[in-house]
Backbone bond lengths (Angstrom), bond angles and torsions (degrees), N, CA, C in turn:
res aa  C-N    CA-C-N  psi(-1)  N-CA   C-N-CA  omega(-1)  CA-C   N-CA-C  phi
1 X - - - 1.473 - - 1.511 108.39 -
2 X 1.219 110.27 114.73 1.719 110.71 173.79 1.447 115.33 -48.22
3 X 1.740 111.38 -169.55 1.520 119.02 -165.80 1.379 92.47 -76.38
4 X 1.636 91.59 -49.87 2.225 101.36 -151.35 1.721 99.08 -64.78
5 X 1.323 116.41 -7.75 2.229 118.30 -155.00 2.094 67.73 -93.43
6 X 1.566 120.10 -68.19 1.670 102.94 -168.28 1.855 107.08 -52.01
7 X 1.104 114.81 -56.53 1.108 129.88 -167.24 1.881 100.56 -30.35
8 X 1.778 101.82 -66.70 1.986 101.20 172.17 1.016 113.03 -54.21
9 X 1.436 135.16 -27.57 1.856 131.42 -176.68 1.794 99.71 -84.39
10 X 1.358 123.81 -10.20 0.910 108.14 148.81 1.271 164.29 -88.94
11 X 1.881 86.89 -35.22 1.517 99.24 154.43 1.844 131.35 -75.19
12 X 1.724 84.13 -3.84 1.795 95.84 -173.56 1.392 114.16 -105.07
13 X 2.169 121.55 129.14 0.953 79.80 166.97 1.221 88.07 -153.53
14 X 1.344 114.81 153.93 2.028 128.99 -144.14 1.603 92.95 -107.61
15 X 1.186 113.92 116.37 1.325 127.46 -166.59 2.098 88.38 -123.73
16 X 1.400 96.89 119.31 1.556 111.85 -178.22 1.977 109.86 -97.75
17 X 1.205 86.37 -34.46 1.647 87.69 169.79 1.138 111.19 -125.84
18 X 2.019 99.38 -172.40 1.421 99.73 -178.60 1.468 108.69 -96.19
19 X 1.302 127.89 -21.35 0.950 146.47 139.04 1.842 120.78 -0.58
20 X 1.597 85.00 -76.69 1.799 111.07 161.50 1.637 117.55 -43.33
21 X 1.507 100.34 -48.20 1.594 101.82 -171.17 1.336 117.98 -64.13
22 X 1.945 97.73 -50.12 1.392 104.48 175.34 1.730 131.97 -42.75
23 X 1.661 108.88 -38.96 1.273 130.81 -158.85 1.659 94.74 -68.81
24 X 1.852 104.22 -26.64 1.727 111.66 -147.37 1.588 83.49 -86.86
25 X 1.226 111.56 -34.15 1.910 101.89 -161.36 1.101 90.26 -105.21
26 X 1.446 146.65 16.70 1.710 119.01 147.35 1.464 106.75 -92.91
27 X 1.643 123.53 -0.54 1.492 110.49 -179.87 1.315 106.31 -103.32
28 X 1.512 117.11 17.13 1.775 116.44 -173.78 1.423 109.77 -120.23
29 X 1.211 123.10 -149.30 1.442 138.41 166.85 1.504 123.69 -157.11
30 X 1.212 111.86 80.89 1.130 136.93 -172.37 1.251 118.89 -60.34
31 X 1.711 141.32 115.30 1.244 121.63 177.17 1.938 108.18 -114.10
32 X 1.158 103.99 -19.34 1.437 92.17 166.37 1.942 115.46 -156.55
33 X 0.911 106.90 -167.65 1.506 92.33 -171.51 1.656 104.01 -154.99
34 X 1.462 128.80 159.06 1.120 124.29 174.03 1.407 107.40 -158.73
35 X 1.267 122.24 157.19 1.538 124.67 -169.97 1.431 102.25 -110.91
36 X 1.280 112.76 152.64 1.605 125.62 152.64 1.357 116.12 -130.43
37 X 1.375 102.96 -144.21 2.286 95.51 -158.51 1.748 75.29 -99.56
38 X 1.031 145.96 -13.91 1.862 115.04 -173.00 1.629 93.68 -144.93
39 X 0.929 136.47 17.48 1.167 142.47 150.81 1.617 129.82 -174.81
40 X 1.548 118.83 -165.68 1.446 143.32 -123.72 1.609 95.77 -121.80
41 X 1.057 151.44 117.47 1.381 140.35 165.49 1.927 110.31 -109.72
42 X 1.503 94.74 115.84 1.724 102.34 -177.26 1.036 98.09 -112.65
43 X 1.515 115.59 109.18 1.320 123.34 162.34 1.922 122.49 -87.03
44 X 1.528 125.64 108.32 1.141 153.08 -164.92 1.699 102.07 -60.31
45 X 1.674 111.99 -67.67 1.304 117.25 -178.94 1.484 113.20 -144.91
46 X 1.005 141.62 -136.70 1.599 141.63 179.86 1.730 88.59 -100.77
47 X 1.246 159.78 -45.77 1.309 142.28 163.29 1.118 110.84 -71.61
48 X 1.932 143.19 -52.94 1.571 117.17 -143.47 2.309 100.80 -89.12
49 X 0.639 57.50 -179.01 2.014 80.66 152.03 1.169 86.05 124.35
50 X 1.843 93.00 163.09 1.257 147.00 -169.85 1.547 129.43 -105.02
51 X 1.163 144.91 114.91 1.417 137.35 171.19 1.263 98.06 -98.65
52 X 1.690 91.71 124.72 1.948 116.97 172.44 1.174 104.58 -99.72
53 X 1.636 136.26 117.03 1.632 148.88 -170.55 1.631 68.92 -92.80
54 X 1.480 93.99 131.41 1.335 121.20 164.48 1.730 108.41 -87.08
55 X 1.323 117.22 68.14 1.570 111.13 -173.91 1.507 123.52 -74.81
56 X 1.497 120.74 92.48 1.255 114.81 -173.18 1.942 117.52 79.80
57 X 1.221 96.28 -8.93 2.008 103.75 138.56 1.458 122.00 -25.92
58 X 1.473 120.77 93.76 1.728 107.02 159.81 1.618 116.25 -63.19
59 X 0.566 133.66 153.61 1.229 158.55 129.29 1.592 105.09 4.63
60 X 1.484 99.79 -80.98 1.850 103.30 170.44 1.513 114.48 -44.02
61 X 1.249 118.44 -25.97 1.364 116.94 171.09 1.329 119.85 -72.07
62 X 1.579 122.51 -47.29 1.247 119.29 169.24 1.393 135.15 -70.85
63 X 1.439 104.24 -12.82 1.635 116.66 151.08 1.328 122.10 -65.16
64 X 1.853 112.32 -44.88 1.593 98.61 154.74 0.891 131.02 -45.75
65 X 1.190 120.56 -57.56 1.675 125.19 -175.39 1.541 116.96 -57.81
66 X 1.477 124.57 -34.74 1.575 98.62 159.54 1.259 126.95 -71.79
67 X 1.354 110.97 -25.68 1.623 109.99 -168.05 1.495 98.92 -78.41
68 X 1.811 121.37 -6.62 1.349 116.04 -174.70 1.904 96.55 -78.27
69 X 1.532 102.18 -49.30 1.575 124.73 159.17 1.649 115.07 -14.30
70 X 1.284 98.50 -62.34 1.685 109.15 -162.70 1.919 104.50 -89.12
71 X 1.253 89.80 -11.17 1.924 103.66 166.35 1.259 105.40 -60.90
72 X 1.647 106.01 -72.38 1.186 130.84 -168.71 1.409 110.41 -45.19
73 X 1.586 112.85 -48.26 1.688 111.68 -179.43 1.397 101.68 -75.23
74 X 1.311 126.83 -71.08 1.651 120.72 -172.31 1.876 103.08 -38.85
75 X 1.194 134.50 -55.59 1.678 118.89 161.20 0.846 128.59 -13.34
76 X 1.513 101.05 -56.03 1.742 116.17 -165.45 1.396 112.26 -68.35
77 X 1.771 95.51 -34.02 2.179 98.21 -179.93 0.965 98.13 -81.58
78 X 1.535 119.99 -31.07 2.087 98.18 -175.11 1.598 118.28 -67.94
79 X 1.714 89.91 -12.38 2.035 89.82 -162.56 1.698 85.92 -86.07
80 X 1.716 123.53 -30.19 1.610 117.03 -173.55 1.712 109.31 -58.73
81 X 1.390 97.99 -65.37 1.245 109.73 -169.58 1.831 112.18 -56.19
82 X 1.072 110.81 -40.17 1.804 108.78 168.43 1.789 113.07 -62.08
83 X 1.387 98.82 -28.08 1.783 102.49 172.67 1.468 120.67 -69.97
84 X 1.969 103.50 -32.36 1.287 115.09 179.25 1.302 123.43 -80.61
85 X 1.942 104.73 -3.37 1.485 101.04 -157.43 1.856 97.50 -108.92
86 X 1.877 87.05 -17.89 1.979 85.80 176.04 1.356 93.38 -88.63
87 X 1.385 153.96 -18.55 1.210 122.63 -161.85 1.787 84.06 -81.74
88 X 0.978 142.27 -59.55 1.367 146.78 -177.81 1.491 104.35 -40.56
89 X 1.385 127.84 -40.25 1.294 112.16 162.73 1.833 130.83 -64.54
90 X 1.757 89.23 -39.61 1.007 77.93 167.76 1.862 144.09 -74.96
91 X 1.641 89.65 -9.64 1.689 92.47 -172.33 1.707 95.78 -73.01
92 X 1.242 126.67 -34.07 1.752 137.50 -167.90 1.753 88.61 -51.79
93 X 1.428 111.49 -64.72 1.421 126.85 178.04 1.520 102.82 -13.59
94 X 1.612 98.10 -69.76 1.703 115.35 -154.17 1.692 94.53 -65.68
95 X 1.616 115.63 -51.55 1.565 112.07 -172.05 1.514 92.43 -47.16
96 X 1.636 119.47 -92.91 1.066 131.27 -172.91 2.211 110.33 -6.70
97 X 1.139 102.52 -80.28 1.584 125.24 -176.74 2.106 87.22 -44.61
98 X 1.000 115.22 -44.84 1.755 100.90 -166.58 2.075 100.74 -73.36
99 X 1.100 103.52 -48.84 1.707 124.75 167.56 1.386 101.48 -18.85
100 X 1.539 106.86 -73.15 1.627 133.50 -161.53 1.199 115.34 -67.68
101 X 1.398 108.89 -24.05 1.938 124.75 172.03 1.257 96.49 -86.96
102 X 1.322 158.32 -55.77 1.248 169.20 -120.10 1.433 82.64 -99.17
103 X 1.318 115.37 -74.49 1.688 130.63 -167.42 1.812 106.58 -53.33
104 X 0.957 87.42 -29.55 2.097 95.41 177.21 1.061 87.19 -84.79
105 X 1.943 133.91 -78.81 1.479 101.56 -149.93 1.732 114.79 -62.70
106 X 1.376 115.97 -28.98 1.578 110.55 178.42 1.656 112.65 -42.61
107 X 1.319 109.53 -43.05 1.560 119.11 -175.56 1.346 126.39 -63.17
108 X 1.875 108.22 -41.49 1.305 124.46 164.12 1.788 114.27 -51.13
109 X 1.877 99.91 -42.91 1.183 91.92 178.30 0.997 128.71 -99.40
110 X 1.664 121.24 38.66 1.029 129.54 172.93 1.465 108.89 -97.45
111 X 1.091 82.57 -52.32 1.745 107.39 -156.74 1.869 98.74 -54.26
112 X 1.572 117.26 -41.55 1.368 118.36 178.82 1.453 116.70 -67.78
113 X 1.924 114.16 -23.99 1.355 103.89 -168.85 1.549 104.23 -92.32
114 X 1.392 107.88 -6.54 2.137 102.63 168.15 1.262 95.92 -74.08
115 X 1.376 126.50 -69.81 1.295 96.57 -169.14 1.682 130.78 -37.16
116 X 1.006 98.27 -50.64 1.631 113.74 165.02 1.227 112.24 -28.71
117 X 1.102 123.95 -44.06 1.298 142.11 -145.35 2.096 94.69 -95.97
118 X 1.410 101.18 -50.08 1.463 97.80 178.11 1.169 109.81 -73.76
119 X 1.435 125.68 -9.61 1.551 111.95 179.37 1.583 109.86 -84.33
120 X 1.225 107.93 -30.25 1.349 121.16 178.96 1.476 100.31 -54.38
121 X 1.530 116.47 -69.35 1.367 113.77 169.16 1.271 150.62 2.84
122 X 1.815 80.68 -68.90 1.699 108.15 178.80 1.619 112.72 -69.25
123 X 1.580 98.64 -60.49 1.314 112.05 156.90 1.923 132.75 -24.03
124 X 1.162 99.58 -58.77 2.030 106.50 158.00 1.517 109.83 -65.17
125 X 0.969 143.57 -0.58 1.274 134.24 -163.20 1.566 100.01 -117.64
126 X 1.633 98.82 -44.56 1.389 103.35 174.34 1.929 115.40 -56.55
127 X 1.233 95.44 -54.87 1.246 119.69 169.51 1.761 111.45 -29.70
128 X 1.194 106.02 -66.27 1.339 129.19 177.72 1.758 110.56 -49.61
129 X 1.172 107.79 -21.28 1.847 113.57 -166.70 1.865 90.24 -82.51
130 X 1.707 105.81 -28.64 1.565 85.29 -173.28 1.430 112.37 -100.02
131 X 1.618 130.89 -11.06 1.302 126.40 157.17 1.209 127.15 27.40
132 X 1.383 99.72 -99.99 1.782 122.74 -170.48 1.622 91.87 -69.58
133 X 1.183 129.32 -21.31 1.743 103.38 -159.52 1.298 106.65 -124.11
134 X 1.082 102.90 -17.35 2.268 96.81 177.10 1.383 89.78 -136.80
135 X 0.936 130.02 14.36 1.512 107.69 159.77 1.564 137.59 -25.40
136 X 1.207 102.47 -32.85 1.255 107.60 172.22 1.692 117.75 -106.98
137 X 1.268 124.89 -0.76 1.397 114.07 154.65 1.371 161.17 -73.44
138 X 1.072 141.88 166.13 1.618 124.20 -148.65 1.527 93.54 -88.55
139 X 1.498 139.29 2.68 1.321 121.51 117.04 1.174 164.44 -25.16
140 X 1.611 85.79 -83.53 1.627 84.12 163.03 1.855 129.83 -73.66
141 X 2.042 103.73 -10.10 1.430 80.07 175.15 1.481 111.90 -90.88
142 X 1.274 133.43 -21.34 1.514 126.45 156.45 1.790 125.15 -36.86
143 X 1.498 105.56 -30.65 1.375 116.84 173.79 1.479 95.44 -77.46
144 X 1.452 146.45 -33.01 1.199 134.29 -163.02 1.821 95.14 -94.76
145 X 0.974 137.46 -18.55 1.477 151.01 -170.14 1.589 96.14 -74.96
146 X 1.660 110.90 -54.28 1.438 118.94 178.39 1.953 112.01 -63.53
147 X 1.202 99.89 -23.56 1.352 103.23 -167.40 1.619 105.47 -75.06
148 X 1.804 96.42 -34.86 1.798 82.97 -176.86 1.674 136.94 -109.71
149 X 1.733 74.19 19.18 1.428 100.18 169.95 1.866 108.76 -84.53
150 X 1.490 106.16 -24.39 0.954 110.50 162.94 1.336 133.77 -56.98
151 X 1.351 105.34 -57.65 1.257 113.13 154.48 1.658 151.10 -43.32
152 X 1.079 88.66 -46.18 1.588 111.29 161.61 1.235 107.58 -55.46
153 X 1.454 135.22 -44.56 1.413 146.92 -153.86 1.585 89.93 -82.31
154 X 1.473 127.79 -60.75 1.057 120.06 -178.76 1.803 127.27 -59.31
155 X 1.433 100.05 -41.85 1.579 93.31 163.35 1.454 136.45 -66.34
156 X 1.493 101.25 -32.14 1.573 101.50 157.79 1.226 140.29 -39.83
157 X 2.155 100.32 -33.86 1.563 122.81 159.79 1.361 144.94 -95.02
158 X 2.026 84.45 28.17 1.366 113.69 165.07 1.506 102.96 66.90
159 X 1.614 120.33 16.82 1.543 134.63 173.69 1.480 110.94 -72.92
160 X 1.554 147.59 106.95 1.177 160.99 142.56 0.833 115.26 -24.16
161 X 1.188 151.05 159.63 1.647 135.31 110.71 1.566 109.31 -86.66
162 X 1.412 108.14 141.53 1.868 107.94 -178.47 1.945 91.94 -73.23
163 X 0.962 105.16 140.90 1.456 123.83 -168.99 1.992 90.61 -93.78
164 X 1.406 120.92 126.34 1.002 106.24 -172.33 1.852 105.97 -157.94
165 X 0.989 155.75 144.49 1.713 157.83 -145.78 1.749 94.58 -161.05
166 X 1.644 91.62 147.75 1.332 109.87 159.96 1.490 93.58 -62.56
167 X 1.766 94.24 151.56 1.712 116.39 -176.73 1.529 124.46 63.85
168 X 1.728 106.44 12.81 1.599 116.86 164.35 1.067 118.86 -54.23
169 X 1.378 146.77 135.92 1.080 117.64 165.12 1.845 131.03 -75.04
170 X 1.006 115.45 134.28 2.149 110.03 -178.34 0.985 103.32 -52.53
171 X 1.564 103.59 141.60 1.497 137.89 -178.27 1.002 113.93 -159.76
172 X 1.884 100.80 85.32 1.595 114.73 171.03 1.554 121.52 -39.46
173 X 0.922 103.76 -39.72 1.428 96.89 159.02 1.883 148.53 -25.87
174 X 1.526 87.39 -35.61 1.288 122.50 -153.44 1.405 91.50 -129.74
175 X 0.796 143.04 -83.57 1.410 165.63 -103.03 1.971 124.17 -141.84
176 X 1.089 111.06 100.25 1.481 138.61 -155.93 1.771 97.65 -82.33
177 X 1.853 127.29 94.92 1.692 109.65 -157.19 1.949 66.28 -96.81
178 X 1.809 101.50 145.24 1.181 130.98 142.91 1.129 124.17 -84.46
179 X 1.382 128.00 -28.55 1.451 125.38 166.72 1.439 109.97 -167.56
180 X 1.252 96.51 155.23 1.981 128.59 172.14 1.601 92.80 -67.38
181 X 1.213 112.44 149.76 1.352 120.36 176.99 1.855 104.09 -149.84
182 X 0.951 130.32 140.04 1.186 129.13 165.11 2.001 104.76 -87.82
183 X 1.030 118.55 147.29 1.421 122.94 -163.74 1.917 110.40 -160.60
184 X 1.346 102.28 93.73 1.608 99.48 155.73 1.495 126.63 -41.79
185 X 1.404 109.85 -44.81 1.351 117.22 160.12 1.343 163.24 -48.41
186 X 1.139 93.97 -25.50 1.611 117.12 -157.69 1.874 100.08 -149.25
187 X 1.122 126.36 118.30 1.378 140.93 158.76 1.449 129.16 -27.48
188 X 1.101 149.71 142.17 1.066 134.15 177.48 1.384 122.08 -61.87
189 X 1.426 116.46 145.39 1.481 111.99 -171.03 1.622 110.23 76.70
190 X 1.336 135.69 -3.67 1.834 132.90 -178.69 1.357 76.62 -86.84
191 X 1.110 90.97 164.74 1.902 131.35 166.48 1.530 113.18 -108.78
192 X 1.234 95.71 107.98 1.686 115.35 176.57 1.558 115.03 -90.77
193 X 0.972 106.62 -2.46 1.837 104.42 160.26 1.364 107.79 170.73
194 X 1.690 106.56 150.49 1.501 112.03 -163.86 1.883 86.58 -111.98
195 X 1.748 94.59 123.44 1.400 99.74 -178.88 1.566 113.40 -73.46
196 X 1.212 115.80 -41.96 1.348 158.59 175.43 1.228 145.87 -119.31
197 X 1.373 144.93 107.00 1.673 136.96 -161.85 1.361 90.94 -80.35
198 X 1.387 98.28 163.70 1.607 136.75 172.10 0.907 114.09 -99.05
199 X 1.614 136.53 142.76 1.129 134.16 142.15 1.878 127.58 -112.66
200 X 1.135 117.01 -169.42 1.341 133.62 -172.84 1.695 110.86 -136.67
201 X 1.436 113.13 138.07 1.307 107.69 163.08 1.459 110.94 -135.28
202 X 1.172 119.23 127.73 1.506 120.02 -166.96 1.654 110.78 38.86
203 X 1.106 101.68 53.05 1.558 140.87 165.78 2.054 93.61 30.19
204 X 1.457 84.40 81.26 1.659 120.59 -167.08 1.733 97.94 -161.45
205 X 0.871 92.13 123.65 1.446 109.93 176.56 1.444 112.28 -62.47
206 X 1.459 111.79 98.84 1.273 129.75 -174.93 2.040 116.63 -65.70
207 X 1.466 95.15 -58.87 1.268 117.31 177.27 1.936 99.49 -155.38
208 X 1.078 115.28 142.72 1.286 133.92 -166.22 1.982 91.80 -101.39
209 X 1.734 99.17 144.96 1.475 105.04 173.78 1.791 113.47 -86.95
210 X 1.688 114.95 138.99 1.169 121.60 -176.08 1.474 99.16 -90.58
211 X 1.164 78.61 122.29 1.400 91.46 173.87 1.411 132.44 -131.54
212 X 1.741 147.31 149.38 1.237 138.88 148.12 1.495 127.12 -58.27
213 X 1.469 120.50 147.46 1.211 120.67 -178.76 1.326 105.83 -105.23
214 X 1.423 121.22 151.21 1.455 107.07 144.85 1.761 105.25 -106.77
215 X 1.294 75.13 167.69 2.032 96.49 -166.22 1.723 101.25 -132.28
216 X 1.592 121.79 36.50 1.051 142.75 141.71 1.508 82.07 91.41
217 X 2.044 97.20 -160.42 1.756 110.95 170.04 1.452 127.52 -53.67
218 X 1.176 123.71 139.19 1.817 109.11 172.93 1.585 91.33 -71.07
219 X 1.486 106.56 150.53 1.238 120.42 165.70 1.208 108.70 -87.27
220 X 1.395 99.09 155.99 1.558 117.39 -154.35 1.389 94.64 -96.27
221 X 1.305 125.64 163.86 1.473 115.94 -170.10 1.563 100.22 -111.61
């Protein structure tokens, strides 16, 4: 048998049922298809395809076979588009999941630098008891040595203090009022004493300053 006699039994192949056809195009990979007057042309890639002689094919059969055709493609978009819609779910996943770690460690490092923050507190206050009376001893300036190492530590963590004076004006924002005060002094709405400083972390309100309000003149009765 010559090249070109294998060569037609290869490119040819005589499909008697529909049965036959079906069996032929679930074992291939079909990328497009075209009809003529006695058969089927399946083209494989830009070189192969095949002509299927429709031998004794009704008609109703070859209507199956496209609508089996137009199965096969609408599949193919439902199986793309469900591939396109988890990888898209999944990238939301990854943003979301990196967000939620970000949002925990910010919180972790919040939560350690208040405390921080009240020790510091206590610490200035303590500080403050020796002022007027050892100020100048190798006490209290080692206690002031500790204090601005403290400090340092906090600015390094991009920690503020809200900068704040009697007669500021309140800014809930900022600013935590412990109490209404009536005040000859001070206007309604000023701050007549800062109980407590505020801070900021990555200029986010770390801890808010306690403060007194005034609530202007008492009215006179």
């Amino acid at each position: 048998m010559s090249d070109q006699t294998n060569n037609e039994k290869k490119d040819n192949v005589s499909i008697t049922s529909l049965n036959d056809l079906i069996d032929f195009i679930g074992s291939t990979n079909i990328i497009t298809t075209s009809k003529g007057d006695d058969s089927i042309i399946l083209k494989f890639n830009e070189k192969d395809k095949f002509s299927i002689y429709l031998n004794k094919i009704e008609d109703e059969d070859i209507q199956s076979f496209e609508k089996l055709q137009k199965d096969l493609d609408l599949a193919k978009k439902e199986v793309n588009e469900k591939l396109l819609r988890m990888a898209a779910d999944f990238d939301n996943y990854k943003k979301r999941n990196q967000i939620e770690k970000s949002q925990a460690t910010f919180a972790a490092k919040e939560n350690m630098l208040r405390d921080l923050l009240f020790f510091i507190d206590n610490f200035d206050r303590g500080l403050s008891l020796y002022h007027d009376t050892d100020k100048n001893s190798d006490f209290y300036k080692g206690m002031v040595s500790v204090q601005k190492d403290f400090l340092n530590f906090i600015e390094k963590n991009n920690i503020k203090k809200i900068e704040l004076n009697r007669g500021d004006e309140f800014d809930p924002n900022f600013h935590q009022a412990l109490e209404l005060k009536n005040s000859d002094e001070f206007e309604n709405n000023k701050i007549i004493e800062v109980v407590q400083s505020g801070y900021t972390l990555d200029n986010k309100i770390l801890r808010p300053a306690l403060v007194i309000v005034s609530s202007g003149v008492e009215n006179e009765q």
